[in-house]
Rosetta silent file (secondary structure, phi, psi, omega in degrees, C-alpha in Angstrom):
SEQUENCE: XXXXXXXXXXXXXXXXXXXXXXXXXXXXXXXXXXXXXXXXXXXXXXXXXXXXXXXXXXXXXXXXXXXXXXXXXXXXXXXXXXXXXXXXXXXXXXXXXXXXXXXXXXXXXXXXXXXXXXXXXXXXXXXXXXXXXXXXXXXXXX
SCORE:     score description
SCORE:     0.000 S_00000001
   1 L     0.000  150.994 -158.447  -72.742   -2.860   13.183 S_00000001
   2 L  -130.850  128.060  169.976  -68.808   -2.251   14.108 S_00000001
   3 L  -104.610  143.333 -173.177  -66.676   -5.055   13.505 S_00000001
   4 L   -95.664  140.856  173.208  -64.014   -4.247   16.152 S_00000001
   5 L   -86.571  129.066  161.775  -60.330   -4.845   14.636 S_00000001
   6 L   -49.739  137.357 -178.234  -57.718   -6.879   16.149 S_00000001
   7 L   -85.935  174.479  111.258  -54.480   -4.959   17.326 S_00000001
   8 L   -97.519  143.411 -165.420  -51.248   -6.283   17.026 S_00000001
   9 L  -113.390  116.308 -142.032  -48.154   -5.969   18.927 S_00000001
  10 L   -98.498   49.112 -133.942  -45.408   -5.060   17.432 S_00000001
  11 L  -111.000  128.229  161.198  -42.214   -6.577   19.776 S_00000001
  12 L   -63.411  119.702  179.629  -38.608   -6.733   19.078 S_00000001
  13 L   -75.630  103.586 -178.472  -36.755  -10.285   20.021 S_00000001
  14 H   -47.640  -50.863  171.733  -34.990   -9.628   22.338 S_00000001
  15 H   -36.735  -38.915 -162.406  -32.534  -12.652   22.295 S_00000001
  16 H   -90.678   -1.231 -166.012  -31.557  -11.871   18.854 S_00000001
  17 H   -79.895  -34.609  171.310  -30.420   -8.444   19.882 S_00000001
  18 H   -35.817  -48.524 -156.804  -27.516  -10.036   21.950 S_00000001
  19 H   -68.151  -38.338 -164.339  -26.154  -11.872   18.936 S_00000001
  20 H   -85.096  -70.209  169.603  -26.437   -8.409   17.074 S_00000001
  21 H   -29.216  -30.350 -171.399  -24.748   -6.222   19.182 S_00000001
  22 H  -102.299  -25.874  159.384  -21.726   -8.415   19.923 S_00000001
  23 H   -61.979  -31.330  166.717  -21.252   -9.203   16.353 S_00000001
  24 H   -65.361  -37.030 -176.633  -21.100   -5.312   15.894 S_00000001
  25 H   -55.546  -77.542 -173.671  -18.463   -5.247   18.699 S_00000001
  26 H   -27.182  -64.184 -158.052  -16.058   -7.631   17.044 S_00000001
  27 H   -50.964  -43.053 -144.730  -16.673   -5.886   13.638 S_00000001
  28 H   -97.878  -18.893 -162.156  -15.704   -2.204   15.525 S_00000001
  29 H   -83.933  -50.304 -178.084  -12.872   -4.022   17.603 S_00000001
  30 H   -56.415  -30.694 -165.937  -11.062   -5.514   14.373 S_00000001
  31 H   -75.684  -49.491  168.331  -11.519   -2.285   12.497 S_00000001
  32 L   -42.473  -28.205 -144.187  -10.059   -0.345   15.053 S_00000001
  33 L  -128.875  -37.975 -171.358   -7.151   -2.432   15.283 S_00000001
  34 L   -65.360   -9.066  178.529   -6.570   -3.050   11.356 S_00000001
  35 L  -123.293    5.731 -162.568   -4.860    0.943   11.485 S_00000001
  36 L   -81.014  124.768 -174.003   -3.666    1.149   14.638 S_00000001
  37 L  -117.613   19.282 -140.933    0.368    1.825   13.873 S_00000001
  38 L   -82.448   -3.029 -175.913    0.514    3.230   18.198 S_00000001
  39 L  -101.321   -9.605 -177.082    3.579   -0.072   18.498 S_00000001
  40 L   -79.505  124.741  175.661    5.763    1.264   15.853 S_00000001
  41 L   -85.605  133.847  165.584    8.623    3.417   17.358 S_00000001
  42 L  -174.449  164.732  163.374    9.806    6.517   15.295 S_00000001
  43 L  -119.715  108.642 -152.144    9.996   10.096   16.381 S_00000001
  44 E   -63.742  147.041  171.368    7.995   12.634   13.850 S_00000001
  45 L   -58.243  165.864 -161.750   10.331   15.619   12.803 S_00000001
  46 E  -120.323  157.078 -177.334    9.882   19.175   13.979 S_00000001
  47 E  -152.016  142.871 -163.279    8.368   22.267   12.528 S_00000001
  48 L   -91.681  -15.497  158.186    7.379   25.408   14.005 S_00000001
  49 L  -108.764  154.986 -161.935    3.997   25.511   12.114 S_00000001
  50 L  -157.087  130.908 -177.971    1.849   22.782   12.181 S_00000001
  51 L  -101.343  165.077 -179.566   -1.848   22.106   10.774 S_00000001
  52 L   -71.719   92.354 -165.874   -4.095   20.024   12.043 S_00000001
  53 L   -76.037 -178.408 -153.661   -4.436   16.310   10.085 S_00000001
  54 L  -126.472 -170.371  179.466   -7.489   15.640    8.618 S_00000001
  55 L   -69.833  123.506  144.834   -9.478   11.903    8.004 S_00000001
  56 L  -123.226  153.714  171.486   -7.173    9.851    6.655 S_00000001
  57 L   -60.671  -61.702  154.517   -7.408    6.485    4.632 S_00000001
  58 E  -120.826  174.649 -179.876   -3.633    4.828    5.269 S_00000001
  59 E  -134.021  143.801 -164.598   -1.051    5.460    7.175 S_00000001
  60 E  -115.434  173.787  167.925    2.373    4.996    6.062 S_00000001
  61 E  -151.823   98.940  152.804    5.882    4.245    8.805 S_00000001
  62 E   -91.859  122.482 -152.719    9.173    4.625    8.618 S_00000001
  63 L   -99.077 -154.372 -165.101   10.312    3.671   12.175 S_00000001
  64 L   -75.733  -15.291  178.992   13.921    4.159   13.876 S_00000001
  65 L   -93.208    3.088  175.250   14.707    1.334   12.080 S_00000001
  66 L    94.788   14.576 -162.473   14.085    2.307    8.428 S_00000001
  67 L  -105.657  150.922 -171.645   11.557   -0.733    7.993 S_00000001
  68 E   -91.951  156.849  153.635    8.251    0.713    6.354 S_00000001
  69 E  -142.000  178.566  172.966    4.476   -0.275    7.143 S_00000001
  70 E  -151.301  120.444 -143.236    1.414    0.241    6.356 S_00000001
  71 L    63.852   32.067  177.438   -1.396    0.700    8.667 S_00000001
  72 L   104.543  -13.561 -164.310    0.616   -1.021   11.097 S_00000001
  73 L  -134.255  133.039 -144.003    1.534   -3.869    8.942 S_00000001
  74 E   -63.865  150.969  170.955    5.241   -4.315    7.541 S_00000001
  75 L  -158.229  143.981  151.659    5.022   -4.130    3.687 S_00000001
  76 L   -48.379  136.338  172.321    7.619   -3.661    0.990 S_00000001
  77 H   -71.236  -13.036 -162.942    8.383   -0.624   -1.023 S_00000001
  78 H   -90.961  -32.827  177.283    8.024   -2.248   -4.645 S_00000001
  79 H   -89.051    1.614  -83.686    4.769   -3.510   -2.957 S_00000001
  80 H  -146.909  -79.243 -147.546    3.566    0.257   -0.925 S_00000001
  81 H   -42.853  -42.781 -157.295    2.046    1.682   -4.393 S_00000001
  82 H   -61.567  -63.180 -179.067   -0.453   -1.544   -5.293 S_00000001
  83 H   -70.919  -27.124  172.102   -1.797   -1.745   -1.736 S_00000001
  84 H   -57.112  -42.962 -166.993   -1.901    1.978   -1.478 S_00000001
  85 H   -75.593  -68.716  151.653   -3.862    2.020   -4.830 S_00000001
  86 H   -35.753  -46.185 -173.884   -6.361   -0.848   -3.231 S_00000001
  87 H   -60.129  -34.315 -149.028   -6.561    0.768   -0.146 S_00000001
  88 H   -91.182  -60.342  179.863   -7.751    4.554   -1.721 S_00000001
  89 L    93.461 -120.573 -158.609  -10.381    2.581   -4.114 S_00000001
  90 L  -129.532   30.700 -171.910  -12.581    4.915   -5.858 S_00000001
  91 L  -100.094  143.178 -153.705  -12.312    7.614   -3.394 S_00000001
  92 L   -77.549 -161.478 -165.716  -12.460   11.280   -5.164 S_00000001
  93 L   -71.318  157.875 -158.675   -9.632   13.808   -5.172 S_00000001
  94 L    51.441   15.686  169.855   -9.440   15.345   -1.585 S_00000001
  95 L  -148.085   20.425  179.904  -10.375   12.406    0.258 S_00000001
  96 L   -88.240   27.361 -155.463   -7.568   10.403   -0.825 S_00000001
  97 E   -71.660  152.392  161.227   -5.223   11.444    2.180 S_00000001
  98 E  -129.206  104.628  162.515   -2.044    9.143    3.571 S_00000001
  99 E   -38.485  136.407  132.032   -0.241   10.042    6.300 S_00000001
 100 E  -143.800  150.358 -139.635    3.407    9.705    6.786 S_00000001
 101 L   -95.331   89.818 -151.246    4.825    9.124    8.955 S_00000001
 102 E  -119.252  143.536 -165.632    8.745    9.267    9.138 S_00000001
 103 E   -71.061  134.266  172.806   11.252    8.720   12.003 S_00000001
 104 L   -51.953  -40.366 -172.478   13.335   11.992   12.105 S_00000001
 105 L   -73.015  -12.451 -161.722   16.807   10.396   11.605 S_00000001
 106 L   -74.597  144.145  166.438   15.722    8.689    8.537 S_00000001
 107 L   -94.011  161.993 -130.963   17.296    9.460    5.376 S_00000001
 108 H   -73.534  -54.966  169.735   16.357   10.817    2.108 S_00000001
 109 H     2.865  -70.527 -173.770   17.305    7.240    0.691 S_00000001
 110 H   -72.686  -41.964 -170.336   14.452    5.461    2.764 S_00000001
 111 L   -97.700  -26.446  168.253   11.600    8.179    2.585 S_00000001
 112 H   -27.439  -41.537  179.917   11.975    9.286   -1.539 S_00000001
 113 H   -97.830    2.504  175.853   10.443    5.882   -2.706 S_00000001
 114 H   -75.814  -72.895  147.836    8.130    6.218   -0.176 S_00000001
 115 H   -28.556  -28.497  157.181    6.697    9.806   -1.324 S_00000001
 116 H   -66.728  -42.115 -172.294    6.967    8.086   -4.824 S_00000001
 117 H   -99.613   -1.892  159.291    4.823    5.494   -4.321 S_00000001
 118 H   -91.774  -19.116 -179.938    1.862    7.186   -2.739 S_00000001
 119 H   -85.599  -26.275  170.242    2.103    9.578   -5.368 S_00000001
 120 H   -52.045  -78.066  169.984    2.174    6.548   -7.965 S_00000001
 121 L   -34.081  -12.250  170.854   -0.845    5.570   -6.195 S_00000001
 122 L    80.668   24.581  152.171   -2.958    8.619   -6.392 S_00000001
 123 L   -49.875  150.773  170.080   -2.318    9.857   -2.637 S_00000001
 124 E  -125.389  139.980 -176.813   -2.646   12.711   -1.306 S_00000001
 125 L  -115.818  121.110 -146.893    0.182   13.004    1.162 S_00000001
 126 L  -123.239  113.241 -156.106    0.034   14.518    4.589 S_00000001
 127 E  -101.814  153.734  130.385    3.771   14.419    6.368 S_00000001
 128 L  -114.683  115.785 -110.705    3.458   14.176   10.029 S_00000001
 129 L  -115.441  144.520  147.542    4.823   16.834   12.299 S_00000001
 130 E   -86.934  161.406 -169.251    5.793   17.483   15.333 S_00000001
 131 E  -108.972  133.773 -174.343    5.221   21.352   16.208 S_00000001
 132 L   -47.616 -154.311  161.072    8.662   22.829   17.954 S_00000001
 133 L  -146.817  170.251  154.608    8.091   24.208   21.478 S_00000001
 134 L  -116.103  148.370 -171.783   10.300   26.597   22.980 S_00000001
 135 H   -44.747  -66.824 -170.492   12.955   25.257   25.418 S_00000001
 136 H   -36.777  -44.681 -167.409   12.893   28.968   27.490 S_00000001
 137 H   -87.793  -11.632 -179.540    9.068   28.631   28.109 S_00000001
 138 H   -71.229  -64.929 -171.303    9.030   24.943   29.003 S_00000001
 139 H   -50.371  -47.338  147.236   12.019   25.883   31.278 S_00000001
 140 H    16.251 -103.922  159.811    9.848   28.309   33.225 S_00000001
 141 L     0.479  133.903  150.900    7.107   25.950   33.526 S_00000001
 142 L   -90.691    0.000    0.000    7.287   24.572   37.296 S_00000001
């Protein structure tokens, strides 16, 4: 004789999926926002070749006004290396990168302890460029 087995149904709660999803939102909204430097004014310097940036960890600023941040959020230079050094963690050689990010007018004064103190820090440092264009073919252009 065949005992027949019960089946069971195997259903996701739905209700709790709300809660999960919108807690993931916040979390991707905050994250998103903790590197965002796009309010900082500066204008990057020019170069006629120019690479491609890669994944970086921070992002450094020197804006038009010479005050630095990092990841968007004003920091000291005597303080730059510590948080840079927290920021990097344990991550291995080549995946350490930090942009920076320097206003063109700024002088060597302002970016030199800058370029010190990611290098204190175990940075790998990735300038960021603008690439020239030329004026004749822009002028062209309709």
């Amino acid at each position: 004789m065949k005992i027949k087995r019960k089946t069971f149904s195997a259903d996701v709660p739905s209700m709790a999926m709300g809660d999960i999803i919108f807690t993931l939102l916040i979390f991707f909204v905050i994250l998103a926002r903790a590197q965002d430097d796009s309010h900082l004014k500066w204008e990057p310097a020019k170069s006629p070749d120019v690479d491609q940036a890669k994944h970086a960890l921070a992002s450094v600023v020197i804006d038009v006004n010479n005050k630095l941040y990092l990841n968007g959020q004003p920091i000291g230079v005597s303080q730059l290396a510590g948080a840079l050094k927290e920021r990097l963690g344990n991550a291995p050689a080549g995946e350490r990168t930090v942009l920076l990010k320097v206003h063109r007018e700024a002088t060597a004064q302002f970016f030199e302890p800058v370029i010190e103190a990611i290098s204190e820090a175990g940075g790998d440092l990735l300038h960021v460029l603008e690439q020239e264009r030329d004026d004749k073919k822009q002028a062209r252009a309709p």
